[in-house]
N, C-alpha and C positions, 0 to 999 in steps of 0.2 A: 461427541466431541472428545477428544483428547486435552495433553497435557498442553498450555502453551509453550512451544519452544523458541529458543533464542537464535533464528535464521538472519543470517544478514542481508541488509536491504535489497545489495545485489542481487540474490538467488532471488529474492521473491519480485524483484523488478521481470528477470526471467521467467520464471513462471509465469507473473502475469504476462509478459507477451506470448511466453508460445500457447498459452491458452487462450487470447489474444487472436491471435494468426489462426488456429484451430477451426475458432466460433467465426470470425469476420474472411476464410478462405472461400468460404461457402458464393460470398458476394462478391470475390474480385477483387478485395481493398490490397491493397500493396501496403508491404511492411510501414514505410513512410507515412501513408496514411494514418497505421495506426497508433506511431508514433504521434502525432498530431494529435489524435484522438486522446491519447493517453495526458498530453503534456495538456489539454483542454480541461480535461477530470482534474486534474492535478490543480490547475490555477483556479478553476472556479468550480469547486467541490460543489457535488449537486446534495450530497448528505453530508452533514456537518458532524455528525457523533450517530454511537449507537451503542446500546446496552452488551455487555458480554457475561457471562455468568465463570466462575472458575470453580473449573470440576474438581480439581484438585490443587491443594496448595500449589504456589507456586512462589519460588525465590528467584526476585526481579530486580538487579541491579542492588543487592542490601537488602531488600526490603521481603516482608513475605504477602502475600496476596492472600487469604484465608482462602480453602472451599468454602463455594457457594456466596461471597460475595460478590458484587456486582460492578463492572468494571465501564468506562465508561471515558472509548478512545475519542480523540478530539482530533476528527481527521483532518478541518481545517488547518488546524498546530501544524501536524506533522508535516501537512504538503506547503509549509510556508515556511518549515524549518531552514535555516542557513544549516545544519546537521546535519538535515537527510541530503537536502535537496541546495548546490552552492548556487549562490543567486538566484533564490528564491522570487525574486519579484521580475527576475527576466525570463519571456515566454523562449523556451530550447529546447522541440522535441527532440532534440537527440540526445540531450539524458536519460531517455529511454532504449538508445543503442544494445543490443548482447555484446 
């Protein structure tokens, strides 16, 4: 593991579809599909949190993250955020548009 870097949401929306499209080409799903797919994950998160360990300090909005302490994202939060995601409580796979 590397450094956590500060990529913005967009890019990593990208990434996850063209890796995405990648793994689900194999079966024929059509982009739309996997938008649906994605916007399904989104609303009703099947993992709720999960441990991350920082290998190296990290300075995260002000703050510092020590190495080796244990982090502990709350994915539910994030995918309900009004932040990331506008109208969070309305189902829109095309928020997942490139």
């Amino acid at each position: 593991m590397g450094k956590f870097k500060s990529l913005s949401h967009a890019w990593l929306i990208n990434l996850q579809i063209k890796i995405s499209e990648r793994v689900l080409n194999s079966y024929n799903i059509k982009l739309n599909q996997i938008q649906v797919i994605q916007e399904t994950l989104r609303s009703a998160s099947i993992l709720s949190f999960t441990f991350r360990e920082a290998v190296t300090d990290v300075e995260l909005e002000g703050y510092t993250v020590p190495k080796g302490w244990k982090v502990l994202p709350l994915f539910r939060s994030i995918h309900h955020s009004a932040h990331f995601f506008p109208q969070p409580e309305k189902f829109d796979p095309s928020r997942f548009e490139v």
